[in-house]
C-alpha positions in Angstrom: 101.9 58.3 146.5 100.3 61.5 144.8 103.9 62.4 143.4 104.1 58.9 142.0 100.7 58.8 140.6 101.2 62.6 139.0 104.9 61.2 137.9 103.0 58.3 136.1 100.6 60.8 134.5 103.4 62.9 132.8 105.3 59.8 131.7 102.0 58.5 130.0 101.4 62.4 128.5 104.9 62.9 127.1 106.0 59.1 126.3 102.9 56.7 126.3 100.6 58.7 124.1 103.9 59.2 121.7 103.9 55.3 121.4 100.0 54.6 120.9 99.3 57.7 118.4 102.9 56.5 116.7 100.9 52.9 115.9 98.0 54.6 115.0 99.7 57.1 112.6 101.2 54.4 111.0 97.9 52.2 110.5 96.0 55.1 109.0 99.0 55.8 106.3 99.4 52.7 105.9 94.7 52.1 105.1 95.5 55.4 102.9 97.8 53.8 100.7 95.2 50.5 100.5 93.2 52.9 99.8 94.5 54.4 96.9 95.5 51.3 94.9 93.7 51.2 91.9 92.2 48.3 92.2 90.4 49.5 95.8 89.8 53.3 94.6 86.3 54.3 95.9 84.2 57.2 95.0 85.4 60.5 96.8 83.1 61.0 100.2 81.1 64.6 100.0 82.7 64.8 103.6 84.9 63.0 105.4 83.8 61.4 108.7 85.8 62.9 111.5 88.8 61.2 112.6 89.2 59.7 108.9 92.4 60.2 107.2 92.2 62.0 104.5 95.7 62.5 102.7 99.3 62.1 103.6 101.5 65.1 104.6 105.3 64.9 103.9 107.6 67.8 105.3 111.3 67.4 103.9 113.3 69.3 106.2 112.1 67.9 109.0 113.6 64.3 107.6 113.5 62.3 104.5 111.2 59.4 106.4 108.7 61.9 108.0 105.6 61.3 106.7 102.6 62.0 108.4 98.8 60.7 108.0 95.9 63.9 108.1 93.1 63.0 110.0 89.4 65.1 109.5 88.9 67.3 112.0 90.8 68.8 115.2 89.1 68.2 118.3 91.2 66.1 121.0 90.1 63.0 119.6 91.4 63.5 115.8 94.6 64.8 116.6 95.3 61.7 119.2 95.4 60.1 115.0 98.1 62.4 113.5 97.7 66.1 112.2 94.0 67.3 111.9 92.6 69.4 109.1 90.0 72.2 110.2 86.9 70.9 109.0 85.9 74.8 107.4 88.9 75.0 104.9 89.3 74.1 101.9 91.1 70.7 100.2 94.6 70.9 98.6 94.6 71.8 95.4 91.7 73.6 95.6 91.5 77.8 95.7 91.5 78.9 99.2 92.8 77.5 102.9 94.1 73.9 103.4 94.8 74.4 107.2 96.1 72.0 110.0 97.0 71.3 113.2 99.2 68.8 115.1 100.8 68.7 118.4 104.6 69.5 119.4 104.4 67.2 122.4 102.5 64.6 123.6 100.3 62.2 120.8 103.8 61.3 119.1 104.3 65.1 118.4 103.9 65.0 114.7 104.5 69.1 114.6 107.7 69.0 117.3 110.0 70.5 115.0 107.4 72.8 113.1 109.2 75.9 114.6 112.5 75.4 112.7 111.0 75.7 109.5 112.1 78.5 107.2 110.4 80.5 104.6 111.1 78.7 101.5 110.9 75.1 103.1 108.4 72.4 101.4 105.5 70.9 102.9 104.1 68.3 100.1 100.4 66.9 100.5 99.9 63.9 98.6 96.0 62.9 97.4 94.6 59.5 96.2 95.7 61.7 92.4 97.5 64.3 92.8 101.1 65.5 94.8 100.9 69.1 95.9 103.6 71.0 96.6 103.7 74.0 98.7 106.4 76.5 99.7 106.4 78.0 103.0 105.9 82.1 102.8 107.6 82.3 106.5 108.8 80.5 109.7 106.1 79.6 112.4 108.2 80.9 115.3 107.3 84.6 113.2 103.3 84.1 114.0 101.9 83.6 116.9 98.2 84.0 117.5 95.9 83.4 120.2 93.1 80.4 119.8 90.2 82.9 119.5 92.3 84.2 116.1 90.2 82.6 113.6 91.4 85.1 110.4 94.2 82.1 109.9 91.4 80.3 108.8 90.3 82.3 106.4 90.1 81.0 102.4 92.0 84.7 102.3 93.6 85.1 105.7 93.0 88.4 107.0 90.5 89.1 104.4 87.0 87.7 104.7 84.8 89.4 101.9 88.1 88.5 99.5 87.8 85.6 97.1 90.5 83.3 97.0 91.9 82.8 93.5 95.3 80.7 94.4 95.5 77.1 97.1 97.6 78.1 100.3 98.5 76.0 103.3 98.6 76.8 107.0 100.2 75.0 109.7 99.3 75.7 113.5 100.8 74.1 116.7 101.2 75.3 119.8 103.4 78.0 120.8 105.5 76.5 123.5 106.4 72.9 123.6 104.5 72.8 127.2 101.0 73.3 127.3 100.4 76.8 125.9 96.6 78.0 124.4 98.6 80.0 122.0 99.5 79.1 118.3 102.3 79.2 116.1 101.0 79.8 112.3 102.7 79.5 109.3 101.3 79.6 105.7 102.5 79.0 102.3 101.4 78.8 98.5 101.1 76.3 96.2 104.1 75.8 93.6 103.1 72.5 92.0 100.8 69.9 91.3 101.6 66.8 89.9 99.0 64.0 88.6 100.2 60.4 89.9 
């Protein structure tokens, strides 16, 4: 009975949460684009509430269709919602660290495929305004940190006292595609911004 019950609780971690945070993924991108129809364009939020999505996230080489909704914040509960953006960086766009996080397995593993990213691929963050496009300065299989490595983080990663003058973009997951409290980090800069 234990080996069932423990077989039932990996087939919910790797399969059933992949189906409900699927659903979910798609509700929030689907309340963002609501959202940003003219006619339905509120006033920007100082903050986002946690758990809110805040923009969409589009990643070319990992497929034509992937599209993927960002969700405030990165605790357990936001990333259960899609790819969660650490609270203490910056927005895209702006000068400094738009950094996220999403899972590789389990929660319909938005970031699976993360690691076969090259330098040079895209990552494109679209606003209720503006398309941002980023170019990747390096793979995320060439980084890995431990959780306590908070420099990634950084407006200027690696440099604290430095003030950021250009809009970079990093992408952590976790290391292993098993449960691993290391992080895979990639970051890139922005080549493009283009008013909708």
């Amino acid at each position: 009975m234990a080996g069932l019950g423990l077989l039932g609780w990996v087939g919910w971690q790797y399969f059933g949460t992949g189906i409900t945070s699927n659903h979910a993924m798609d509700d929030l991108k689907r309340d963002l684009h609501d959202d940003w129809q003219p006619s339905a364009q509120k006033p920007p939020a100082a903050q986002a509430e946690a758990g809110t999505p805040i923009v969409l996230l589009r990643i070319p080489k990992l497929g034509k269709d992937w599209e993927k909704p960002v969700v405030e914040g990165v605790a357990k509960s936001d990333l259960t919602k899609g790819i969660g953006h650490y609270p203490q960086t910056q927005m895209p766009g702006e000068p400094g660290n738009f950094a996220v996080a999403g899972h590789r397995v389990t929660h319909g593993s938005p970031f699976r495929k993360l690691l076969e990213l090259k330098k040079g691929d895209q990552v494109i963050v679209e606003t209720a305004d503006t398309v941002y496009t980023y170019e990747l300065d390096g793979s995320p299989r060439d980084l890995t940190v431990e959780p306590t490595d908070n420099w990634v983080l950084e407006p200027v990663p690696g440099k604290p006292r430095e003030t950021p003058t250009s809009s970079i973009i990093t992408l952590t997951t976790c290391q292993d595609l098993f449960h691993s409290p290391d992080r895979s980090v990639a970051f890139g800069h922005l080549v493009k911004a283009d008013k909708k």
